[in-house]
N, C-alpha and C positions, 0 to 999 in steps of 0.2 A: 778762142771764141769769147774768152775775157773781154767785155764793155763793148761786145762787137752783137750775139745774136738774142738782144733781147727780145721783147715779144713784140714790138713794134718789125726788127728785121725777119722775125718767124713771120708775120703776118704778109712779109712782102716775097719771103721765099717761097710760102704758098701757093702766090698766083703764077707763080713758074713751073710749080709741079703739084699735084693735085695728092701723089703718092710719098716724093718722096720722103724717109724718115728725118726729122727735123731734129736739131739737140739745145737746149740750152746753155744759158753759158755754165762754166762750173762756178758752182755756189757751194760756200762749205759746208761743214756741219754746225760750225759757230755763227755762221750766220741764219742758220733756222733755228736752231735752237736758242739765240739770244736776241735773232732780230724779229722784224715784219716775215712774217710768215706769209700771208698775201701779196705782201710786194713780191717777194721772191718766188712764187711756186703760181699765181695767179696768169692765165693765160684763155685765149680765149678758143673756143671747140674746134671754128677750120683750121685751126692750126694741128691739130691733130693727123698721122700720128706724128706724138712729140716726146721726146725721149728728155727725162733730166738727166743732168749731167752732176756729178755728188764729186768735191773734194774733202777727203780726209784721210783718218789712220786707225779711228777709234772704231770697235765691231761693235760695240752698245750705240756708241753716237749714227756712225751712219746704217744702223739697222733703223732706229727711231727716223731718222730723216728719210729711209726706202718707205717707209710706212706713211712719211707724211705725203711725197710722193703719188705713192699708189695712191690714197684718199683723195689728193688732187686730182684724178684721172690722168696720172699719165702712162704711156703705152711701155715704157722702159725705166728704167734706172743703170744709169752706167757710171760705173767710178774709172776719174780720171788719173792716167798713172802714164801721163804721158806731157806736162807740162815742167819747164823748166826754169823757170823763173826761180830768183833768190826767193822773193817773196812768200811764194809757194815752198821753197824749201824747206823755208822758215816752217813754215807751220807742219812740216815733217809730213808733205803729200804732194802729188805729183809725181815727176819723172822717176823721183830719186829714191820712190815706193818700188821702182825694178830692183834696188838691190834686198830687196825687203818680202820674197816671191811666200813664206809661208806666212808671213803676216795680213799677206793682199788678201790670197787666198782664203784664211781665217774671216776677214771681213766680209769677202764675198759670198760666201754661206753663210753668215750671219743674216747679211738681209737677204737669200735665197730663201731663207727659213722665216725672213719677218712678211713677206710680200709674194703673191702668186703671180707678176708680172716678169718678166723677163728681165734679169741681172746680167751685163754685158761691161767688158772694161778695153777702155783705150790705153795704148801704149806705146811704145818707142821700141824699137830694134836691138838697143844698146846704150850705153851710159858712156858719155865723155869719148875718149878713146878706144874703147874695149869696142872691136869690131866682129866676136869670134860668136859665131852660129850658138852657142851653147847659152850661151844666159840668157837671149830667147828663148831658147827651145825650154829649158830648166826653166823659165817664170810662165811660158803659156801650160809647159805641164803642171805646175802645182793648183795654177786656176780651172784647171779641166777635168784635174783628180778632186776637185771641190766641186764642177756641177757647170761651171761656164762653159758655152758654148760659141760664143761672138764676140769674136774680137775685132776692136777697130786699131789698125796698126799704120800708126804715121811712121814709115820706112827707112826712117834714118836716126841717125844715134841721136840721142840727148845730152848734148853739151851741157852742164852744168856749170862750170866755168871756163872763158875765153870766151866766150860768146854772147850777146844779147839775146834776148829768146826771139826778138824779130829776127836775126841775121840766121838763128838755129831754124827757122822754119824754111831755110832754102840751103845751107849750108850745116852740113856737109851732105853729096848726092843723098837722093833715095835709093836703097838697094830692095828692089822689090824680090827680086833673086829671093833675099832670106823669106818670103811673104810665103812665094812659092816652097819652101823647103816644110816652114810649119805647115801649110797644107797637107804635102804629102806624110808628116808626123802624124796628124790631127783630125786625121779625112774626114770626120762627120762633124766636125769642126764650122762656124763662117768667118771666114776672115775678109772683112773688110779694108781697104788700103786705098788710098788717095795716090793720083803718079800724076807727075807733069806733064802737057802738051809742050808747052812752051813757055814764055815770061811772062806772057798777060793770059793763059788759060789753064785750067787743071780740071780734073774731070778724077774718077773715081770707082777701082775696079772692085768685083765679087770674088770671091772665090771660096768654094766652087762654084 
């Protein structure tokens, strides 16, 4: 959603759905806390509800940034742990925070503890080649024995290298299978998940 859902395209996904929840792009903690604080977090009310979306690693940094957050009125904060960009790696966030499940964790009760809005994290199925049900299961439990409850899970592994992060958003399939499996882990759980129709459409299941 990087350079794609600013508040210009929240404003246009709006008049498509009246309900549905909206997310920004991810914005890190270095850029609230060293940039324009308005440009970044400023948005206008029918956009609502609008969820930000937080890149980082730090439990101080993106605790003060869940706060900034909330003060802006937004309906969520979710940290992205599901992007795979070098770029993003760089900065030691995104995807390749799956191999990293008690440090997310740590982060995620940090700002569960700075903010009374709801803390939700997106993420990936798996890292590079590792396709085995377990570091799922293993990174959505450490976020659940910390207080998370909604996960948005894009269903396919996160190539870190071999692949461009555009070509990683269609390759390799979606295994919505594992989506199904943390559910029945997780039952009071929401896991959210995106599946394809086809090559020009995608649409996006609940569960439960």
């Amino acid at each position: 959603m990087m350079e794609w859902t600013d508040r210009h395209c929240r404003s246009f996904f709006r008049q498509l759905s009246r309900h549905a929840r909206l997310y920004t792009e991810m914005i890190t903690t270095g850029a609230l806390l060293h940039g324009d604080v308005a440009r970044h977090l400023g948005f206008d009310p029918q956009e609502q509800p609008v969820a930000l979306q937080l890149g980082g690693s730090e439990r101080d940094e993106l605790s003060h940034c869940a706060r900034l957050g909330a003060a802006w009125g937004y309906a969520e904060i979710n940290l992205n742990c599901g992007c795979p960009s070098p770029r993003v790696q760089r900065g030691a966030f995104g995807a390749c925070l799956m191999a990293e499940a008690k440090l997310v964790a740590d982060c995620v009760k940090a700002m569960q503890d700075a903010v009374s809005i709801p803390v939700t994290v997106k993420h990936r199925i798996g890292i590079d080649r590792n396709e085995e049900y377990g570091l799922v299961r293993d990174f959505v439990a450490h976020l659940y024995d910390a207080g998370c409850r909604v996960f948005i899970v894009h269903a396919r592994n996160a190539w870190l290298y071999g692949l461009s992060p555009k070509e990683n958003r269609e390759i390799p399939p979606l295994r919505l299978d594992l989506v199904h499996r943390l559910q029945k882990d997780f039952g009071d759980a929401t896991l959210v998940a995106p599946f394809e129709v086809d090559d020009q459409h995608a649409s996006s299941s609940k569960y439960p």
